[in-house]
C-alpha positions in Angstrom: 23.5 180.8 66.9 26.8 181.2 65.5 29.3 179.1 64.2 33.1 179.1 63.3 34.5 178.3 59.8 37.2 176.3 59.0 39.3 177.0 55.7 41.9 174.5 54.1 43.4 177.6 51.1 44.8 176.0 48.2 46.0 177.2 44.9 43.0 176.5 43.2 40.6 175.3 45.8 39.2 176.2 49.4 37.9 173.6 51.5 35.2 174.9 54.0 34.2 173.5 56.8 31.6 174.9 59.4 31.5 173.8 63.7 28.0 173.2 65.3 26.6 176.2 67.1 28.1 174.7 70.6 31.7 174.8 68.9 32.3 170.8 69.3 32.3 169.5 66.0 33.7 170.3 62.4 31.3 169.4 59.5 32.8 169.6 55.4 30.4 172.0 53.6 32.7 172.0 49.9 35.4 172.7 48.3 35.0 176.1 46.0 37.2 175.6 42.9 38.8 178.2 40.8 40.4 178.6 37.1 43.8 180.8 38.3 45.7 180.7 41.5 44.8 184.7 41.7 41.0 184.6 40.9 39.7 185.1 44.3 37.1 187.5 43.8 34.0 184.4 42.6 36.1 182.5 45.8 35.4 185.6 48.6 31.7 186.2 47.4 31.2 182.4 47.9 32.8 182.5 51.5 30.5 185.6 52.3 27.0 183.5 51.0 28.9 180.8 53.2 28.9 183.2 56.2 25.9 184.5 56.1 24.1 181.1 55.2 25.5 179.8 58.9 25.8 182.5 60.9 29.6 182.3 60.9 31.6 185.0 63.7 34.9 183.4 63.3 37.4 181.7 60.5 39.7 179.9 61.0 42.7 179.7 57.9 45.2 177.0 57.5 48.4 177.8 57.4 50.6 175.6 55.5 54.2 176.2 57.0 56.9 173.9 56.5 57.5 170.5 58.8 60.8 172.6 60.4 58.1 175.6 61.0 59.5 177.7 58.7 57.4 180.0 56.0 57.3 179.4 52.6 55.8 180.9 49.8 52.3 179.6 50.4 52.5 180.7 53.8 53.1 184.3 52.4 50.2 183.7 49.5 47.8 182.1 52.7 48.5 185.4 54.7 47.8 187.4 52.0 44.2 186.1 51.6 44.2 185.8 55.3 43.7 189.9 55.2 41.7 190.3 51.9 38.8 188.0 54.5 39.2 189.9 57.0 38.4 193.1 54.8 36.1 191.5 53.0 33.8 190.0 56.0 35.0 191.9 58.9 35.7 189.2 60.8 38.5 187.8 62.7 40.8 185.0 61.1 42.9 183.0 63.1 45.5 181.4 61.6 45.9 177.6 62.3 49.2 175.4 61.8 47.6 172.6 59.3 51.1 171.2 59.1 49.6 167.3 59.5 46.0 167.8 58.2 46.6 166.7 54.5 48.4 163.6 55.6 45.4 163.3 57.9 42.7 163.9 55.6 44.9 161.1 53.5 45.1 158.5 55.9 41.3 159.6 56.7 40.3 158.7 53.3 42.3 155.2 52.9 40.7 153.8 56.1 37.1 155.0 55.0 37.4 153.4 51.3 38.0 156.2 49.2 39.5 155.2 45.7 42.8 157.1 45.2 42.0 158.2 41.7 38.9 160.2 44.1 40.5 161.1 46.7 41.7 164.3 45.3 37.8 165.4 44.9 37.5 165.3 48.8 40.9 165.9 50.5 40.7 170.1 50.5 37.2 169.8 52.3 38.0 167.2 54.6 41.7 169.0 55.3 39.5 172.0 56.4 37.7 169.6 59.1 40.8 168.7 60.3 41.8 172.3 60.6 38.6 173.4 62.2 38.2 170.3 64.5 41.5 171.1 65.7 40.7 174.6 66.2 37.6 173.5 68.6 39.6 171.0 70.7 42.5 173.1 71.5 39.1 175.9 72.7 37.9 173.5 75.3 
């Protein structure tokens, strides 16, 4: 049974999130932390236990463009990791507009009770269900 990853790429974190095996819904897994923006190798071998823990055939990869669509520095930085998975896992990543999710995951967080001082702790991983479940609906 495989499944399809979702992937909220931050400076220092990546929040994961995994579908079901029929591709309807978008589960947080974590958020993998790291010390520098450009220490991704701990980051990739985590994705790759992550891949092979659920059977994963597809990522999908937020990309962060700007709210007029154009490309910014971490849009360059996200495409840039975008092909080191790719070489890394062979699979195929599909790059997903995330333009709304952290202002989802935000407004997710309020309504379920989620102290502001904590919502920090939770926002990357619950920014990649956003991205993922998105992902799925616009499939079906």
């Amino acid at each position: 049974m495989s499944r399809i990853m979702g992937l909220d790429f931050g400076s220092k974190t990546v929040g994961v999130a995994i579908s079901d095996p029929l591709f309807i819904t978008a589960q947080g897994k974590e958020i993998i932390r790291r010390e520098r923006e450009n220490k991704l190798r701990q980051t990739l071998a985590r994705i790759e236990e992550l891949i092979q823990e659920y059977e994963v055939s597809e990522i999908v990869l937020g990309c962060p463009k700007n709210m007029d669509g154009s490309e910014g520095e971490r849009v360059e930085k996200t495409k840039a990791f975008k092909e080191d998975l790719e070489r890394r896992t062979g699979l195929t990543v599909n790059l997903w507009d995330e333009r709304l999710t952290t202002v989802a995951a935000d407004k997710y967080m309020m309504e379920a009770g989620i102290r502001r001082e904590n919502r920090k702790d939770y926002v990357d991983e619950i920014a990649a269900v956003f991205i993922l479940q998105g992902y799925l609906d616009s499939r079906s």
